[in-house]
C-alpha positions in Angstrom: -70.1 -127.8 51.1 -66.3 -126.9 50.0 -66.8 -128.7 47.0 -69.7 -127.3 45.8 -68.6 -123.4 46.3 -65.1 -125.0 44.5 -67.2 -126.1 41.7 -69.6 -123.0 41.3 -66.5 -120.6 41.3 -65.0 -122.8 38.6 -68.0 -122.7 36.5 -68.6 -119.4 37.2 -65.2 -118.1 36.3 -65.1 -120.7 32.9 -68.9 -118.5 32.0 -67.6 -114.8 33.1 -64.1 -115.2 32.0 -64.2 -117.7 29.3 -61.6 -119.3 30.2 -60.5 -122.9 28.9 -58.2 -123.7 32.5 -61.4 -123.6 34.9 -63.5 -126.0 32.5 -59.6 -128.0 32.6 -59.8 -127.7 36.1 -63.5 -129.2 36.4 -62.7 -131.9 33.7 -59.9 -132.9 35.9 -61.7 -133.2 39.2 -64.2 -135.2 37.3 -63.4 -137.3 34.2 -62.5 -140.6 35.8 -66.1 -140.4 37.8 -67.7 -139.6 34.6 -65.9 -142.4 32.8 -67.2 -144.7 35.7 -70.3 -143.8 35.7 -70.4 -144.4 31.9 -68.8 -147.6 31.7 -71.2 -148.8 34.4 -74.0 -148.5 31.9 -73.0 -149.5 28.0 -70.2 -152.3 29.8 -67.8 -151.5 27.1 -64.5 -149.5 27.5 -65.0 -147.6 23.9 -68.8 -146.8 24.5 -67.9 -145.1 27.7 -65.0 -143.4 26.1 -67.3 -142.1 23.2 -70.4 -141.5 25.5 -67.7 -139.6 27.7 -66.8 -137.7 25.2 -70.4 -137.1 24.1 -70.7 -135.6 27.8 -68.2 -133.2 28.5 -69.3 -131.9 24.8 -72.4 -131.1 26.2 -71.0 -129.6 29.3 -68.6 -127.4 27.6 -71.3 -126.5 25.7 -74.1 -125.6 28.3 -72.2 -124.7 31.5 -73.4 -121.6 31.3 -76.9 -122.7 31.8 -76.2 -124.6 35.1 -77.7 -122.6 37.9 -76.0 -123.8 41.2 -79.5 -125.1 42.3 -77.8 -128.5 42.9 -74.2 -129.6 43.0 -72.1 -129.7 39.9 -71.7 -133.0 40.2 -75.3 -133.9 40.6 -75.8 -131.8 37.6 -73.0 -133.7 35.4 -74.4 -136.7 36.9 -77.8 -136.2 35.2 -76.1 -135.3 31.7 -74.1 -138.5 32.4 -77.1 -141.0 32.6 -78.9 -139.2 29.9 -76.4 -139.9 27.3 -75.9 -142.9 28.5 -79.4 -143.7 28.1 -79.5 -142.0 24.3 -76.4 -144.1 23.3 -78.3 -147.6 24.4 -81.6 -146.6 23.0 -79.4 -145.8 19.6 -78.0 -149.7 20.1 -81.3 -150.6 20.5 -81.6 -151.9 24.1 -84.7 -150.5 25.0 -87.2 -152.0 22.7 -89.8 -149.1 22.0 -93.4 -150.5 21.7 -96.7 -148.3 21.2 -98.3 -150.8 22.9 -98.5 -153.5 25.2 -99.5 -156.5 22.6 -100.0 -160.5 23.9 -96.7 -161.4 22.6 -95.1 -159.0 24.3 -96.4 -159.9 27.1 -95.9 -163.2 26.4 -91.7 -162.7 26.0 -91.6 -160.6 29.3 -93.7 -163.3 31.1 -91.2 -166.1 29.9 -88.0 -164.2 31.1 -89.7 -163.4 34.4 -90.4 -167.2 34.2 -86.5 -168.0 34.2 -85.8 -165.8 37.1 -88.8 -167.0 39.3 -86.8 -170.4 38.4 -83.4 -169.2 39.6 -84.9 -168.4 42.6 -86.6 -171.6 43.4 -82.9 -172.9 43.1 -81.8 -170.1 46.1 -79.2 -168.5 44.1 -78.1 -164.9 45.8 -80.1 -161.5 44.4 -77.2 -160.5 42.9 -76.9 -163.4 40.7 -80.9 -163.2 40.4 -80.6 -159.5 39.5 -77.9 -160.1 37.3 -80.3 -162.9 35.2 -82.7 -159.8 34.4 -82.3 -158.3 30.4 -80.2 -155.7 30.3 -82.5 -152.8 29.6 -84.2 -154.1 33.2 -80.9 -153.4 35.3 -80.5 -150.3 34.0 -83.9 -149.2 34.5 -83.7 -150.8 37.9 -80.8 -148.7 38.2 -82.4 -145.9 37.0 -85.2 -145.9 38.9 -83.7 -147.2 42.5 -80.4 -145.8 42.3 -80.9 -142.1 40.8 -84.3 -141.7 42.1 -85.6 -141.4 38.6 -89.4 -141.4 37.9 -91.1 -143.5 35.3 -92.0 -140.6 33.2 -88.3 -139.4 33.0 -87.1 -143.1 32.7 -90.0 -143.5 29.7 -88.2 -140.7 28.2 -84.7 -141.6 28.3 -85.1 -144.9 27.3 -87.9 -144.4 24.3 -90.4 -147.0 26.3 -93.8 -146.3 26.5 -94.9 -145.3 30.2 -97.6 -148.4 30.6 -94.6 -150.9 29.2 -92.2 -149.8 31.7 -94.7 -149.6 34.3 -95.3 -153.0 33.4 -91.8 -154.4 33.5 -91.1 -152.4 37.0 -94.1 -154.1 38.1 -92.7 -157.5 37.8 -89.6 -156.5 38.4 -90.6 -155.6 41.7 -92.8 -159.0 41.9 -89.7 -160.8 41.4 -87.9 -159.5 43.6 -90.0 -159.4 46.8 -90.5 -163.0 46.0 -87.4 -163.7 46.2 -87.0 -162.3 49.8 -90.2 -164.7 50.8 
């Protein structure tokens, strides 16, 4: 509870006073989570320093529309994952389809298909997890981790609700499987 009255005076004094030290201060206290958070979803050192940067633009910029309503951090970790999500849909790993067509179905069905497989052969979740495409541990991540829903995660990532629906779906089929 400290922490969050620290963090609403310091945004409230970088808004009334427009002062430079207090966003310092803020950037400080939270850069290297920021940076964590970032490199956790684009996996490369430069994309999580750009994506970073991309952030704290943003903050700098709007910090005077955060209410208090939640934490600070809660707040920068929202912005975080967004921009995250914006950079991979730019690098194009969320495929964006109107619709659901057989061969898309088809390719989804066939990489479910080698992870069914991997289980069969008792290899750890982890590992099993780590076998899904990309864009499928970050919406698992997403949706499990941040308590996302699948309309906010449709809009973040540029996929049509019914496809993501879809790959959750077996997502989730896969992995209760696995724990049979």
């Amino acid at each position: 509870m400290k922490d969050v009255l620290y963090d609403n005076t310091l945004v409230h004094l970088f808004v009334e006073l427009d002062s430079e030290k207090y966003f310092e201060m803020l950037y400080d206290k939270y850069a290297a989570q920021t940076y964590r958070l970032c490199l956790s979803y684009v996996w490369s050192e430069s994309a999580a320093q750009s994506v970073m940067k991309t952030v704290w633009t943003k903050v700098y910029f709007n910090l005077d529309s955060f209410t208090g309503e939640s934490a600070f951090s809660s707040w920068l970790s929202h912005i975080t994952v967004e921009a995250c999500c914006n950079h991979l849909w730019r690098q194009g790993v969320f495929k964006s389809f109107e619709t659901i067509d057989d061969e898309d179905l088809t390719t989804l069905d066939r990489e479910f298909g080698d992870l069914l497989q991997a289980i069969e052969r008792k290899e750890d979740v982890a590992h099993c997890i780590a076998l899904l495409p990309r864009d499928m541990q970050i919406i698992l991540r997403l949706k499990q981790v941040h308590e996302y829903t699948n309309i906010e995660i449709s809009e973040m990532t540029g996929l049509s609700l019914p496809v993501l629906t879809y790959r959750i779906r077996k997502t989730k089929k896969f992995i209760q499987e696995y724990h049979e």
